[in-house]
C-alpha positions, 0 to 999 in steps of 0.5 A, spaced: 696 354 577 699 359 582 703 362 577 696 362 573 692 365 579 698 370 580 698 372 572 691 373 572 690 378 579 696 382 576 692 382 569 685 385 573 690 390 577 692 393 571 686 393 568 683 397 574 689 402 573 687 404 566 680 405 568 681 410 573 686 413 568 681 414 562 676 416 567 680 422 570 682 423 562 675 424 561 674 429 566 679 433 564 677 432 556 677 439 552 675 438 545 681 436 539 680 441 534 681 436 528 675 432 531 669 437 528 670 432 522 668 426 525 667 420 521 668 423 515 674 418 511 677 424 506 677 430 512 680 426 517 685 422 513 687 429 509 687 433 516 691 429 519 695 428 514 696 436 513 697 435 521 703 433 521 710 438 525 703 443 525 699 446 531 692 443 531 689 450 530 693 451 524 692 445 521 683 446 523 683 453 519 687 451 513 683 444 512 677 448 512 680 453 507 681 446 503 675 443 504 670 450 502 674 449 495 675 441 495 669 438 498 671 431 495 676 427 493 674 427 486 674 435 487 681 435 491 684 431 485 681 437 480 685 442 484 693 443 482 699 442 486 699 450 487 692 452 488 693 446 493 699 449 496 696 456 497 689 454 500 694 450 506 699 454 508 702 456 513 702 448 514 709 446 515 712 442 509 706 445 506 709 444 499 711 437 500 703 436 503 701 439 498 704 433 493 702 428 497 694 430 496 694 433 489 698 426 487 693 422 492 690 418 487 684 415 490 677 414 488 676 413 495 678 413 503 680 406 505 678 403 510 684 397 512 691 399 515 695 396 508 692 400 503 692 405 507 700 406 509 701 405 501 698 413 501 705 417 501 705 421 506 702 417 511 705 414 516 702 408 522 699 414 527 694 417 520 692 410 518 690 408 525 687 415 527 682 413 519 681 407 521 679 408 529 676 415 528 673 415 521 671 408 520 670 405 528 675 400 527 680 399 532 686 401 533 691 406 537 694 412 533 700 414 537 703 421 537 707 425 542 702 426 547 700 418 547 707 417 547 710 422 552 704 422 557 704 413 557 711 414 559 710 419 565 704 414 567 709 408 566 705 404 562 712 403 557 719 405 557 720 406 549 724 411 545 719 412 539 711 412 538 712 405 534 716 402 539 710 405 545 705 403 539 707 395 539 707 395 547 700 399 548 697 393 543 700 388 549 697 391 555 691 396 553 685 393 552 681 393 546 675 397 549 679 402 551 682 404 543 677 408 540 678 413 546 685 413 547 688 418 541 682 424 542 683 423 551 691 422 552 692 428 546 688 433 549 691 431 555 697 432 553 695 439 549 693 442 556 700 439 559 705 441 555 710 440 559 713 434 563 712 437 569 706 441 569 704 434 566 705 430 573 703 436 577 697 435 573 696 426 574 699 427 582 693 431 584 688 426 579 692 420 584 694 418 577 701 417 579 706 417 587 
């Protein structure tokens, strides 16, 4: 019973010191350029797929040439692999991108993690990122920034976004999902380095 007691005590301590991370993250939050496109499925799965090896400010501006010409899946289909290439760029690997998205082959967005990661070019962090930011279901889309910025707090000591993914799901909990990616991301925008990063959560009292 004691050790019950014990796991339990550790369990609401753990929970107190993520809400007082979100918290100082949700004071500290400036808007992520992608997510102007809020909750709509086909912008925010094909600029999070353009997204990748690219600043977001880059990736905002190309989608918005896409989008202008291509409102719609049904539309995007309608482009050819060039024209696709040309509205995207200076993306990185915006030939390759723009394969992906021109051979999407999709009536429309799913809304489940299976069907989702049988979209070439898309990887574990887009497919959550969809579900969390497009559908409101729950999941956490690790990047660089929620990688790192986890590391530094201590919350793991993984090598890779997928190990830090499996360990988030085991200690973060679920109300704290949908806010996650956009918080830890800006975060991680404004502190590019590690070291202006503890600067940063040693004056939040986040860290000793």
């Amino acid at each position: 019973m004691k050790s019950a007691e014990q796991q339990c005590s550790r369990s609401v301590e753990t929970s107190k010191k993520i809400d007082i991370v979100f918290k100082a993250f949700k004071r500290n939050y400036i808007l992520v350029p992608l997510e102007v496109f809020g909750k709509d499925p086909y912008k925010t799965l094909v600029s999070t797929l353009l997204s990748s090896r690219t600043r977001d400010e880059v990736t905002l501006e190309a989608s918005k040439r896409l989008f202008s010409v291509a409102k719609s899946l049904s539309e995007l289909g309608q482009l050819d692999e060039l024209e696709i290439a040309k509205l995207i760029y200076p993306v990185g690997f915006y030939k390759t991108k723009a394969k992906y998205l021109k051979n999407l082959n999709i009536s429309k967005v799913p809304n489940n993690h299976e069907e989702l990661m049988k979209i070439n070019g898309v990887g574990r962090k887009t497919a959550n990122l969809v579900l969390n930011r497009a559908f409101g279901i729950p999941a956490i889309a690790v990047d660089t920034h929620v990688h790192r910025i986890c590391n530094v707090l201590g919350w793991v000591k993984t090598k890779t976004p997928e190990q830090t993914e499996k360990e988030l799901i085991k200690i973060i909990p679920e109300s704290y999902w949908p806010d996650l990616n956009r918080l830890f991301v800006s975060i991680g925008r404004q502190y590019t380095t590690n070291k202006r990063l503890v600067e940063f959560l040693k004056k939040e009292k986040l860290v000793d």
